[in-house]
C-alpha beads as a LAMMPS data file, in Angstrom:
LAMMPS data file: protein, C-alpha beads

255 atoms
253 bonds

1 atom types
1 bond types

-500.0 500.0 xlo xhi
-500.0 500.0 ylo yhi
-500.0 500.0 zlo zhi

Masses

1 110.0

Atoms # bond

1 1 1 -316.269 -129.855 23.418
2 1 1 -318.277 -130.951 20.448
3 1 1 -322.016 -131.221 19.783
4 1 1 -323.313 -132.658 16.731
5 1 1 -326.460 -133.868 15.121
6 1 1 -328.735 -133.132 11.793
7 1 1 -330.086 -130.066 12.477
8 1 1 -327.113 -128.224 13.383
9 1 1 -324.103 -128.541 15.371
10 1 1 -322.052 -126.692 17.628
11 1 1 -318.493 -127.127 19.166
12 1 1 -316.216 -125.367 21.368
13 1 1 -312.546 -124.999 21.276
14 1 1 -309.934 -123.629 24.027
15 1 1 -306.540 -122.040 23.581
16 1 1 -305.044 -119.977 26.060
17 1 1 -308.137 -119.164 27.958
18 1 1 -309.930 -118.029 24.881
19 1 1 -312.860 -120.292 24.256
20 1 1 -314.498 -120.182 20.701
21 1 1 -317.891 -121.559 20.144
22 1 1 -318.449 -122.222 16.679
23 1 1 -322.359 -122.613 15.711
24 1 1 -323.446 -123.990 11.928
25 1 1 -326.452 -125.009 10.336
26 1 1 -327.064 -125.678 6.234
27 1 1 -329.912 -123.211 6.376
28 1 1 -327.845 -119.957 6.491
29 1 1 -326.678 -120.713 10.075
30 1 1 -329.974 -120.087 11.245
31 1 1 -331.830 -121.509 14.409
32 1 1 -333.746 -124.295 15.154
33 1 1 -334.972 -124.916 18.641
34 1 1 -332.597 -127.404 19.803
35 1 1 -329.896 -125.338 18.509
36 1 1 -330.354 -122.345 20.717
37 1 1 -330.817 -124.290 23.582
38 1 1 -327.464 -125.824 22.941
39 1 1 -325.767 -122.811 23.218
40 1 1 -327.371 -121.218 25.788
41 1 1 -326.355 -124.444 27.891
42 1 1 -322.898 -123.826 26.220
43 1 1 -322.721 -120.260 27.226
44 1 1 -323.775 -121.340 31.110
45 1 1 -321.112 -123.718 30.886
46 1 1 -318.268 -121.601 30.056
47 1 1 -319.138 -118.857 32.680
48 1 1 -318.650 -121.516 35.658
49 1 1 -315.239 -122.316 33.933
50 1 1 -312.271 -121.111 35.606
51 1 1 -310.531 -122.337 31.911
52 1 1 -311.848 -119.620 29.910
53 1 1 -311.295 -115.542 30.242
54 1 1 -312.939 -114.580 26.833
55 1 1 -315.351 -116.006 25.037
56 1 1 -315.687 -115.875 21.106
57 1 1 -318.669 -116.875 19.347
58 1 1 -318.878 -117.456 15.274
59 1 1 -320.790 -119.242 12.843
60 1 1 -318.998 -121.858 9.821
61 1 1 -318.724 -120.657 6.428
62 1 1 -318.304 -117.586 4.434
63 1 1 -321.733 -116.445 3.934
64 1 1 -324.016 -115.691 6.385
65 1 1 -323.474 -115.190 10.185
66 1 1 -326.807 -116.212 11.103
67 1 1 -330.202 -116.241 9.393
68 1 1 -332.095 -115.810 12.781
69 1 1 -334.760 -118.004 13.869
70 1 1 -335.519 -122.081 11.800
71 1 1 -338.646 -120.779 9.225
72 1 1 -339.500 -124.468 9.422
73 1 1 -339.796 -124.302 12.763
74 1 1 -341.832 -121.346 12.860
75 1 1 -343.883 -123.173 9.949
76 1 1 -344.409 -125.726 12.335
77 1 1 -345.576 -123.712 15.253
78 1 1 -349.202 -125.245 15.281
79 1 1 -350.816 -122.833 19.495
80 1 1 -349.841 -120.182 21.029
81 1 1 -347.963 -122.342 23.833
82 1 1 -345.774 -123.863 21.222
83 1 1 -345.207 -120.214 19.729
84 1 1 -344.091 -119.373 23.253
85 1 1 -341.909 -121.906 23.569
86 1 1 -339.866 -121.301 20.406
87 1 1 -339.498 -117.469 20.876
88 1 1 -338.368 -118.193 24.520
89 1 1 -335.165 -119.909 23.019
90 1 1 -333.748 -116.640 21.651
91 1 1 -335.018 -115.146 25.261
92 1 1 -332.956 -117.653 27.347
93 1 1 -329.940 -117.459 24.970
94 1 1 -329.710 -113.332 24.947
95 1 1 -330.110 -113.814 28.884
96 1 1 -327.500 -116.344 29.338
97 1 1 -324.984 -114.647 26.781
98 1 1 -325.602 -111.082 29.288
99 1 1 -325.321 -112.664 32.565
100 1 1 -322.214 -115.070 31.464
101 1 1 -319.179 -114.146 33.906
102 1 1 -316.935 -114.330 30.354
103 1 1 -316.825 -110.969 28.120
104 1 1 -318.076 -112.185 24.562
105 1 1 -316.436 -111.321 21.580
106 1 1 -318.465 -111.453 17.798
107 1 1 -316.753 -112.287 14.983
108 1 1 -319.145 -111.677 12.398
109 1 1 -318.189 -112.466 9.376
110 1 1 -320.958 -112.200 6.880
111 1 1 -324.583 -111.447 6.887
112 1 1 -327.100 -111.054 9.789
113 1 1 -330.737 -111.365 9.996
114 1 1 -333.282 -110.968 12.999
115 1 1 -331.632 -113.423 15.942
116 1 1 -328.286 -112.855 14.435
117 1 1 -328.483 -109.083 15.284
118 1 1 -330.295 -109.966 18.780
119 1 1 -327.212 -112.417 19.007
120 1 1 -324.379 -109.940 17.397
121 1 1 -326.353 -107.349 20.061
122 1 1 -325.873 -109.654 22.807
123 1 1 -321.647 -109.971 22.228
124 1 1 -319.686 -107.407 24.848
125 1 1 -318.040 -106.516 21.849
126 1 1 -317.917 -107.186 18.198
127 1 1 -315.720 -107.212 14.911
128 1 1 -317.064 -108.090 11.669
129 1 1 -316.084 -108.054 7.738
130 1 1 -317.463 -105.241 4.880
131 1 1 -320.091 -108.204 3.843
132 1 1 -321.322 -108.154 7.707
133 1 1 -324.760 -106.118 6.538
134 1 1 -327.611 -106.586 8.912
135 1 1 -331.454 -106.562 8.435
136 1 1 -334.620 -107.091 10.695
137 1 1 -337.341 -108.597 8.578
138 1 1 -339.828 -109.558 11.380
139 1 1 -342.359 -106.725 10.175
140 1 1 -342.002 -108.047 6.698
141 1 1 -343.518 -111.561 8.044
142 1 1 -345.797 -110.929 10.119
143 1 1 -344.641 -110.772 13.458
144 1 1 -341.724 -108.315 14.933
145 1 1 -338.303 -108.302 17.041
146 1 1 -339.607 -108.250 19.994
147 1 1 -337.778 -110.315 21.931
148 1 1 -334.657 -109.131 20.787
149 1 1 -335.651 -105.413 20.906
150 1 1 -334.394 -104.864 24.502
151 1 1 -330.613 -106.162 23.376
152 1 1 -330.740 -104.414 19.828
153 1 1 -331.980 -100.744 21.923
154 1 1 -329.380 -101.376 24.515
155 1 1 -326.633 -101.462 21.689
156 1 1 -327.444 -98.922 18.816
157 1 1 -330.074 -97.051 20.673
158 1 1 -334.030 -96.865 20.288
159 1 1 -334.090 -94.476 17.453
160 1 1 -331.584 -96.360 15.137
161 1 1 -334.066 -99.900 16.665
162 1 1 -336.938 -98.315 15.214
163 1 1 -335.310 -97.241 11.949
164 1 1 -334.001 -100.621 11.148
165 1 1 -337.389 -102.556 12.832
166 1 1 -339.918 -100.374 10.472
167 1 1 -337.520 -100.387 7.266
168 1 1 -337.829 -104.561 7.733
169 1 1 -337.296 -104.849 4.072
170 1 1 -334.141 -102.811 3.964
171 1 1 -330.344 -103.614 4.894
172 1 1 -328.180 -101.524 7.078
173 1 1 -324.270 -101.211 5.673
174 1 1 -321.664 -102.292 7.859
175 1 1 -320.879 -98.419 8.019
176 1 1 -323.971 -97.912 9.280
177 1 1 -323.472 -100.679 12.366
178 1 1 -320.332 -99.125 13.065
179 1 1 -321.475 -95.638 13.455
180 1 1 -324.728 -97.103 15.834
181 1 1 -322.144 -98.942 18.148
182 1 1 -322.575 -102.719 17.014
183 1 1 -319.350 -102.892 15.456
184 1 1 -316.602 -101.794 16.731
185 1 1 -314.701 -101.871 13.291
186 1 1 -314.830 -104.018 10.571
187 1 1 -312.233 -105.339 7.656
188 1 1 -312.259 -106.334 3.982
189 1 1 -311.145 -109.790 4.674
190 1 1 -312.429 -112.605 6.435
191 1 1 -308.274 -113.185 7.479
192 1 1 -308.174 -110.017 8.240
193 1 1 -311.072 -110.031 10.777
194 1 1 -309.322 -113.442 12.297
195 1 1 -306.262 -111.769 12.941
196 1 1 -307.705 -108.536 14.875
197 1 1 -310.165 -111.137 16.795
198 1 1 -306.776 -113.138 17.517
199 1 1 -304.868 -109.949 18.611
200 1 1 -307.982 -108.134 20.702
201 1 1 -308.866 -111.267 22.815
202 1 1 -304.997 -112.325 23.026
203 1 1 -305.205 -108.817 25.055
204 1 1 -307.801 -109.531 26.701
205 1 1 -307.606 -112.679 28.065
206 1 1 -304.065 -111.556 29.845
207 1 1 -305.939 -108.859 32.001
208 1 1 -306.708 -109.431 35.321
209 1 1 -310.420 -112.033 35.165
210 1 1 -311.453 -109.975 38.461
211 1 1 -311.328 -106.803 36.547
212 1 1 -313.320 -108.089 33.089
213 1 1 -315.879 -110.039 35.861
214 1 1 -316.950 -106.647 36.990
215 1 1 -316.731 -104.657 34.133
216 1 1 -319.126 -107.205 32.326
217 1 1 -321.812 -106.359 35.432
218 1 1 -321.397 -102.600 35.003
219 1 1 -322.189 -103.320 31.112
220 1 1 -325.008 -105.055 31.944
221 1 1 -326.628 -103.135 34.960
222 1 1 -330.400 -102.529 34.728
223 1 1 -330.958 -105.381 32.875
224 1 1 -331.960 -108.120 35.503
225 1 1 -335.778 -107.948 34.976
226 1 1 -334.979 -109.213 31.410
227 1 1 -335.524 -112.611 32.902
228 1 1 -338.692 -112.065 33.059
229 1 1 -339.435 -108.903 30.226
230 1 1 -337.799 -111.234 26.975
231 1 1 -340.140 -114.285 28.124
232 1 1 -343.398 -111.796 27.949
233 1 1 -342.165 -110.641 24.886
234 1 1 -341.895 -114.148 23.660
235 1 1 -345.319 -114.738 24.288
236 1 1 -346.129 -111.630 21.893
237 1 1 -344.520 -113.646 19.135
238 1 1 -345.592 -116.818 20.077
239 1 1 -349.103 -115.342 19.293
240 1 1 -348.682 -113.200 16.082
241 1 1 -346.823 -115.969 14.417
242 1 1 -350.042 -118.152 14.250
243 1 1 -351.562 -114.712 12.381
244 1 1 -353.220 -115.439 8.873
245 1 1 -350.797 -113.393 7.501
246 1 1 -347.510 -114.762 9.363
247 1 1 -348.524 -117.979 7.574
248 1 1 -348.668 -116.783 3.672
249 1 1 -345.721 -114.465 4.140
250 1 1 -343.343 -117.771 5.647
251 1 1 -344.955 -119.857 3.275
252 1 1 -343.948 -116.929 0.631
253 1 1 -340.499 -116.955 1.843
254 1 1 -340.060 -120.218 1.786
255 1 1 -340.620 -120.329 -2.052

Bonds

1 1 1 2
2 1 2 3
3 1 3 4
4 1 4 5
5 1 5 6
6 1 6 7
7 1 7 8
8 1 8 9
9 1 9 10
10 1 10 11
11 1 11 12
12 1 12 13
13 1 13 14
14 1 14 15
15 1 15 16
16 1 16 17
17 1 17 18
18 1 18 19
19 1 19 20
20 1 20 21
21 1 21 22
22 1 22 23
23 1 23 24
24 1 24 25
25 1 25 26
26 1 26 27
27 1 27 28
28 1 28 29
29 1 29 30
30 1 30 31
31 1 31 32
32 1 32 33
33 1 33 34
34 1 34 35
35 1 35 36
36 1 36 37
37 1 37 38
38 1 38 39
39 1 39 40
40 1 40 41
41 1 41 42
42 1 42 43
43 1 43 44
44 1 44 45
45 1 45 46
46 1 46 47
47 1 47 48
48 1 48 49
49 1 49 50
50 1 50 51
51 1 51 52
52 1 52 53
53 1 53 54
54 1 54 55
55 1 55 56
56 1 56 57
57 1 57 58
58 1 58 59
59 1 59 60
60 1 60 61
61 1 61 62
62 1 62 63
63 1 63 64
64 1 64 65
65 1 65 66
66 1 66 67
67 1 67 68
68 1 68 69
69 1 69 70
70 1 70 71
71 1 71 72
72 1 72 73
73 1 73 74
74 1 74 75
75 1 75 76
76 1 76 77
77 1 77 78
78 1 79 80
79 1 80 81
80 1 81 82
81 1 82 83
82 1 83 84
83 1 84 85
84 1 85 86
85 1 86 87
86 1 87 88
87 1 88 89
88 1 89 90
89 1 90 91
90 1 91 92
91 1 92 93
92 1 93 94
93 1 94 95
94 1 95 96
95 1 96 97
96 1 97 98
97 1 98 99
98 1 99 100
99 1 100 101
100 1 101 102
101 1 102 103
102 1 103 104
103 1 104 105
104 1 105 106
105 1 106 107
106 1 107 108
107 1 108 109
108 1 109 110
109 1 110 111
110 1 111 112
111 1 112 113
112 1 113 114
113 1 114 115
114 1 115 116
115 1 116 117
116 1 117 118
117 1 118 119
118 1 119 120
119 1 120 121
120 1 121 122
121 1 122 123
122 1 123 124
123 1 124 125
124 1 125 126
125 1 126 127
126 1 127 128
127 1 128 129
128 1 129 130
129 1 130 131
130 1 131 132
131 1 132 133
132 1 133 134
133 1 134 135
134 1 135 136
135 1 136 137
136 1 137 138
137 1 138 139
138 1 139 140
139 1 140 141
140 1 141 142
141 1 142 143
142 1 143 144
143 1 144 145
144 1 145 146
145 1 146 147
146 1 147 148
147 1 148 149
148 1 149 150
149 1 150 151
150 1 151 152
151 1 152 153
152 1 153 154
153 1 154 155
154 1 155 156
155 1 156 157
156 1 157 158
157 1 158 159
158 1 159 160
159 1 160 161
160 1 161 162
161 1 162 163
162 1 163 164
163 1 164 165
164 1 165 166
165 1 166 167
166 1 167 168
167 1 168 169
168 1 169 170
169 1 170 171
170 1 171 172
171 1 172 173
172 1 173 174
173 1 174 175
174 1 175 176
175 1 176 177
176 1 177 178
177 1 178 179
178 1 179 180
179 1 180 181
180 1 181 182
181 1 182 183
182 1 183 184
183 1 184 185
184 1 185 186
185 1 186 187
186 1 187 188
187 1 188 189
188 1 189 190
189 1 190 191
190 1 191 192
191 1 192 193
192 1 193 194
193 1 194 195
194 1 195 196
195 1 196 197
196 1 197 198
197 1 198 199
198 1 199 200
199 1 200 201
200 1 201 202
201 1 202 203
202 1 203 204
203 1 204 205
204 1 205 206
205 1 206 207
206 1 207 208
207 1 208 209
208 1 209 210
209 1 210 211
210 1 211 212
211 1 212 213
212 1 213 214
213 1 214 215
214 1 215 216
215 1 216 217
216 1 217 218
217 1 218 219
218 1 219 220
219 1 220 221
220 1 221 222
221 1 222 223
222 1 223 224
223 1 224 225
224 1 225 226
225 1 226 227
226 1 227 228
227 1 228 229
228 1 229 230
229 1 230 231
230 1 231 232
231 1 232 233
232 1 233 234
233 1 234 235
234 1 235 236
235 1 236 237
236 1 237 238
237 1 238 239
238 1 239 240
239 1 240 241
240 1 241 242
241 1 242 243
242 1 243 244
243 1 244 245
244 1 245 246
245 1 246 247
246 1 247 248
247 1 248 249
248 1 249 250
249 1 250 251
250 1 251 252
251 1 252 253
252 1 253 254
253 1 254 255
């Protein structure tokens, strides 16, 4: 399956009842509207297909995994309903990734910012390379992670959330992610990391689908009113990032 067009593209591959959905875009594999709905509708797919046991999800290249959320798009944002609406993206992709029937598997090979941790949080299980450093820099522009904050807590815990959320200016080491839970190990090489995502899900996908079904809803209980929480918490961002200061700092950045 292949989806293509100039702000991003997105295609999907299956082997052996591994599916890999590769995401790209030139900005530093980050996120423009369109794009995240894509996937989401991608992940939704591949849980109603009795193809696919595992999921993997990765982004192209060899530098970053994924910058997090289009800063043109958030440029852009001109009301609070439009703000909504943008925010609600990462919402509806974190909820479809946790209520997909398929385990998920990360292969993060480089770099992760904001929505690429919320996304790397939202994998049932992730491997990633020694470059794979992550950083939330919502605080630093205006606005916060809220929306991914539920996702990111669940995984490394609210303590290590808060450290990371108020040090916005500050990466994490891979080290670090590995000893809070987000990785669960990480290699030198990008071929390195291909072969132990190749080996893991090659295990995976020959156990029994009943058995991974329910274990994914045991990993996930407790979390059904995110349907619901991650949309209010959109509408947090959706308001902050029309803030004076939102503005200068993305304009900033943008320089």
């Amino acid at each position: 399956m292949v989806s293509e067009n100039p702000i991003g593209s997105l295609f999907t591959t299956i082997d052996n009842k591994i599916a890999t959905v590769t995401f790209a875009h030139p900005s530093s594999n980050s996120f423009p509207r369109e794009l995240l709905d894509r996937l989401t509708t991608e992940f939704n797919n591949l849980s109603a297909d009795p193809a696919v046991s595992v999921i993997v999800i990765q982004s192209e290249g060899s530098g970053a995994f994924c910058a997090g959320a289009s800063f043109d798009e958030l440029l852009a944002v001109s009301d609070e309903e439009a703000g909504t609406q943008f925010f609600s993206g990462f919402a509806h992709l974190i909820n479809a990734m946790r209520s997909c029937s398929k385990l998920i598997v990360g292969r993060i090979h480089g770099k992760a910012v904001g929505g690429g941790v919320g996304i790397t949080s939202a994998c049932d299980y992730a491997l990633a390379t020694k470059n794979a450093s992550i950083k939330l820099s919502e605080l630093a522009i205006g606005i916060g992670p809220f929306v991914i904050e539920p996702v990111v807590s669940k995984k490394i815990g609210k303590t290590a959330m808060a450290e990371m959320t108020l040090a916005a200016h500050e990466w994490k080491t891979t080290d670090w992610a590995v000893a809070k839970g987000l990785y669960a190990n990480t290699f030198e090489t990008i071929t390195e990391l291909d072969a132990a995502i190749a080996d893991f899900t090659g295990k995976l996908s020959g156990y029994n689908p009943e058995a991974l079904l329910e274990m994914k809803k045991v990993f996930w209980e407790g979390t059904q009113h995110w349907d619901t929480l991650l949309i209010e918490r959109a509408t947090i961002s959706g308001k902050l990032v029309l803030s004076d200061f939102t503005r200068k700092a993305l304009s900033q950045f943008k320089k």
